[in-house]
Steps between C-alpha positions, in 0.01 A plus 500: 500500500452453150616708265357647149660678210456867520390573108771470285724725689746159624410562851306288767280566780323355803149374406452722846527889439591690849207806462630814690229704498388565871900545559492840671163513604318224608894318570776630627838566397640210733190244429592588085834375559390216687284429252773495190717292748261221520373496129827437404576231738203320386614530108332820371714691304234749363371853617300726375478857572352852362622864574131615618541208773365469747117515493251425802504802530648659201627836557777795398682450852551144414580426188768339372587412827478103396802542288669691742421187768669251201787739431598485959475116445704491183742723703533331777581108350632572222284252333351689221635251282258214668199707346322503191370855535187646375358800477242799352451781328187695578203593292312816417263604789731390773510848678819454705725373260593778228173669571301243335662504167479256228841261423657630216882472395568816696345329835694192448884594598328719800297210616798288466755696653253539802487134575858416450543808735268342750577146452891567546590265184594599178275229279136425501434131382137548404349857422185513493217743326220531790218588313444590105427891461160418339369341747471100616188272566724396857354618795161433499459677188398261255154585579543809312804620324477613175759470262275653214692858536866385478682619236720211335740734326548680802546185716747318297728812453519500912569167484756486258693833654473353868661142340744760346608639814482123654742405272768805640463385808551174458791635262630648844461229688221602730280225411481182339138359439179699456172395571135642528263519761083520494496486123305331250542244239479783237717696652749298577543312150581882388742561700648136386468595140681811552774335652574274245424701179770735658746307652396670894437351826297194490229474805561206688221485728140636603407578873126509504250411804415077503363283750217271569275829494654685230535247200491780229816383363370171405417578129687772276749546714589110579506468117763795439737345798526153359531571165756816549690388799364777725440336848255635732621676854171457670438751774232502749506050494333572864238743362669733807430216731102431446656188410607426865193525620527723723235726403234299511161572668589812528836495705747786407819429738711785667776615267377305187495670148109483482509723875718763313304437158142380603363403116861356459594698162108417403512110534214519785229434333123337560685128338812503578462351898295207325764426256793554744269226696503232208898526495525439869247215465738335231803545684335330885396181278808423362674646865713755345576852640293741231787715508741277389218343238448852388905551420529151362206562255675813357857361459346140316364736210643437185576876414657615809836562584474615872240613793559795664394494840503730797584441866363766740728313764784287551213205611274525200805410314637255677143297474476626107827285431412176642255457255791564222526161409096399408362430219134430438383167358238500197200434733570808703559713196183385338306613829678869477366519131142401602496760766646759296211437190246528864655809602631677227705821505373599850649862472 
């Protein structure tokens, strides 16, 4: 498994990121476990976490339950140590986490002690800010969010008193790194500037959505990574499994995310069959499994530092890691970019 440099922050991690995000729904407490057991044997070293986990469906009775199924297994080996551990703080609107409130440098020790709570460990390798308060073009929408009310002054005195309170816990030994999650190129080149006018928490990564169907990160945002050392933590690399194939012409398997979520967080749309199609058509020519061509493609990007991926069972991971080792040749890549200019931004 190879391994990239996680910021500046001295630490490595698995080009593979262990998602945990159906753990206590859609997986169970002993397949979770199972799950961490094998990712390690096969050289990931990376997982990635959030205290409103786990989704599909999200809900008051479950969350935080995903920590809760890392903290048994962290319990019960002893291998804490084996992990580079990330997780999230949640953003404003999530209405069973503090009632939906915004993060501020009050909500930061609470949401912190919560996870340590849950994940029985006393440090957090990566925290992670979810969402920004005002708003994000992730999750589908890019079509219409409007920064044009934000209120700079406003924004960068959040910023700068949640890097504040970043900075005691880090003090305290809570955390170590701090990263972002569904932000922008703006936004995160503020919170970088912040950092290093006053001497605070530098972020070290950005977790936004990227795969063959969601390329958004391919402009601004590659630009900022490269040139500030911020690596990408692409989620979604399987566009939450279109990718497989296995909803085309209209299939919708028992137990899949898309039979719990039918417009799949809003990626169903009128194009997005036909341009799962011209993937799958790539990877039968050159006789490669379009799952693995769909990880492979993510990990060979020059701005990212690791994939996050999620395993509903202890099987979809098991054939998710044999394709750990590929790596696309020119030819193939060139055919990905001509079907992406066909089929662009599909949802």
């Amino acid at each position: 498994m190879k391994m990239n440099p996680l910021g500046r922050t001295g630490l490595t991690v698995s080009e593979y990121c262990l998602g945990t995000m159906t753990f206590g729904t859609q997986t169970s407490e002993e397949g979770a476990h199972a799950q961490m057991d094998l990712a390690l044997d096969h050289g990931i070293n990376f997982i990635d976490a959030a205290e409103m986990y786990p989704v599909n469906p999200i809900s008051a009775e479950t969350q935080g339950r995903t920590e809760e199924y890392l903290g048994t297994w962290f319990a019960k080996t002893g291998r804490r140590k084996d992990w580079v551990l990330a997780t999230k703080h949640s953003g404003v609107g999530m209405k069973h986490v503090r009632d939906g409130a915004p993060i501020t440098a009050q909500s930061v020790p609470e949401a912190i002690e919560g996870s340590l709570k849950r994940l029985q460990t006393d440090h957090i390798d990566l925290y992670q800010l979810h969402w920004p308060n005002r708003g994000s073009y992730m999750f589908r929408q890019n079509w219409d969010y409007d920064p044009s009310a934000q209120n700079k002054e406003k924004t960068l005195a959040n910023m700068l008193e949640v890097l504040e309170a970043l900075q005691k816990e880090v003090d305290r030994g809570t955390i170590g790194a701090i990263g972002l999650s569904n932000e922008s190129a703006w936004g995160t080149s503020q919170w970088l500037r912040l950092s290093e006018d006053r001497g605070l928490p530098r972020v070290a990564s950005v977790q936004n959505e990227y795969s063959l169907l969601c390329r958004l990160y391919d402009t601004d945002m590659a630009e900022m990574s490269l040139n500030e050392d911020v690596g990408l933590l692409a989620f979604s690399p399987l566009a939450t499994g279109l990718l497989t194939g296995k909803y085309q012409n209209g299939q919708t398997p028992e137990g899949s995310r898309k039979a719990i979520n039918g417009d799949l967080g809003g990626r169903v749309s009128v194009r997005v069959f036909d341009a799962v199609q011209a993937y799958l058509d790539i990877a039968a020519k050159h006789g490669i499994d379009p799952v693995h061509m769909a990880m492979a493609f993510t990990v060979q990007r020059p701005f990212m530092c690791s994939s996050i991926f999620g395993a509903t069972t202890l099987e979809q991971l098991e054939h998710i890691l044999k394709g750990a080792d590929l790596r696309l040749s020119d030819e193939i890549l060139k055919e990905i970019n001509a079907a992406n200019r066909a089929h662009p931004m599909p949802y």
